[in-house]
C-alpha positions as CSV (number, residue, x, y, z in Angstrom):
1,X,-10.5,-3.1,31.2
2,X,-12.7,-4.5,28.5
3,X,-11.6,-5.5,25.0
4,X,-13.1,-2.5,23.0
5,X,-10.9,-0.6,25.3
6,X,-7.9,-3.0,24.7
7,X,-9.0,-2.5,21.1
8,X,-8.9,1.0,21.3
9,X,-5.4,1.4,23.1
10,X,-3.9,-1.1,20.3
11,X,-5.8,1.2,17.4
12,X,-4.2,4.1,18.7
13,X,-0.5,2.9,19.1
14,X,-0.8,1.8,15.5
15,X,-1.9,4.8,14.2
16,X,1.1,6.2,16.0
17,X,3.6,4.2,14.6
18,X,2.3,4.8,11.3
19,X,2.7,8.3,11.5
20,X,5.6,8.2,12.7
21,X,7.0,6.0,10.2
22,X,5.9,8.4,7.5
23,X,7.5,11.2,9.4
24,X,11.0,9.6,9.4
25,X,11.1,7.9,6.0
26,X,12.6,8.7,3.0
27,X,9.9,10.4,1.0
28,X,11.3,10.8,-2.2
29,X,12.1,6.8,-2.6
30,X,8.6,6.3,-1.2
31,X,7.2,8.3,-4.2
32,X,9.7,6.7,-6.5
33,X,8.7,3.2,-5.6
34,X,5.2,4.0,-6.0
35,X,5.9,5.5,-9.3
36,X,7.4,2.4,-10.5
37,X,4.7,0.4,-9.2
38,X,2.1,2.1,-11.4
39,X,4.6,2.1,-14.4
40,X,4.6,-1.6,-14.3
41,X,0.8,-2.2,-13.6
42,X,0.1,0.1,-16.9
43,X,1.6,-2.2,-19.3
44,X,-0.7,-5.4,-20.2
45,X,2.2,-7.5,-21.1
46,X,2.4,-9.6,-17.5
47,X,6.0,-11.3,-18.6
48,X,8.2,-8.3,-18.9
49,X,6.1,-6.3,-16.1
50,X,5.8,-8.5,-13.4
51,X,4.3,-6.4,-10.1
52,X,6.2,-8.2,-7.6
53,X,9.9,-6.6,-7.6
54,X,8.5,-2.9,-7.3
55,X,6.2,-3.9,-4.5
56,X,8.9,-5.5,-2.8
57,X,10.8,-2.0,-3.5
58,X,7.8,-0.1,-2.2
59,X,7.9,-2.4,1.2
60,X,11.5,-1.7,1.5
61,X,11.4,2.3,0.7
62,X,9.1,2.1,4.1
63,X,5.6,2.7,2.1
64,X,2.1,1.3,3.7
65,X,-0.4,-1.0,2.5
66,X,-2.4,1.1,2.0
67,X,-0.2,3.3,0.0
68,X,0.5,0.7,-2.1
69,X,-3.1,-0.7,-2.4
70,X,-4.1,2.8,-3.2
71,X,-1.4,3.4,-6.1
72,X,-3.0,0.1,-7.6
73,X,-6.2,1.2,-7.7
74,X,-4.9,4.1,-9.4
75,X,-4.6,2.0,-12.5
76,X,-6.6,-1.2,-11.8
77,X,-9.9,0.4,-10.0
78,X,-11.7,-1.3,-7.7
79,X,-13.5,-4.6,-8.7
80,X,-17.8,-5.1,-7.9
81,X,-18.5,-7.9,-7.9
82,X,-21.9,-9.0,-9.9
83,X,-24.3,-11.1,-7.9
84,X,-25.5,-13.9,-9.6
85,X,-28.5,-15.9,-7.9
């Protein structure tokens, strides 16, 4: 067995468990959490919005990453970089 093969068999039990995951979680508290992430990234004033308790609430209502990187870039977009030589 090569690696890309070992590679491939870990790949697919991942995607797996991620489905299943999403299958058997609660959704609404999922949606909720990630509601109340975005809530707190709109407002501008960092002190009484601080991002860190409703991630941490997203993590424990059983939402992804990516779930949670994509409700972000909801409201924050995705940053380019500008090469400068």
């Amino acid at each position: 067995m090569c690696s890309s093969d070992l590679d491939a068999d870990v790949e697919a039990r991942q995607v797996q468990r991620v489905r299943d995951l999403k299958v058997r979680r609660d959704h609404a508290r999922v949606e909720a959490a990630l509601a109340a992430l975005q809530e707190a990234a709109r407002h501008d004033d960092a002190g009484q919005h601080n991002l860190m308790p409703p991630t941490i609430e997203a993590v424990r209502a059983q939402a992804t990453a990516g779930e949670i990187v994509i409700a972000l870039k909801e409201i924050f977009g995705t940053h380019v970089e500008a090469p400068v030589f």
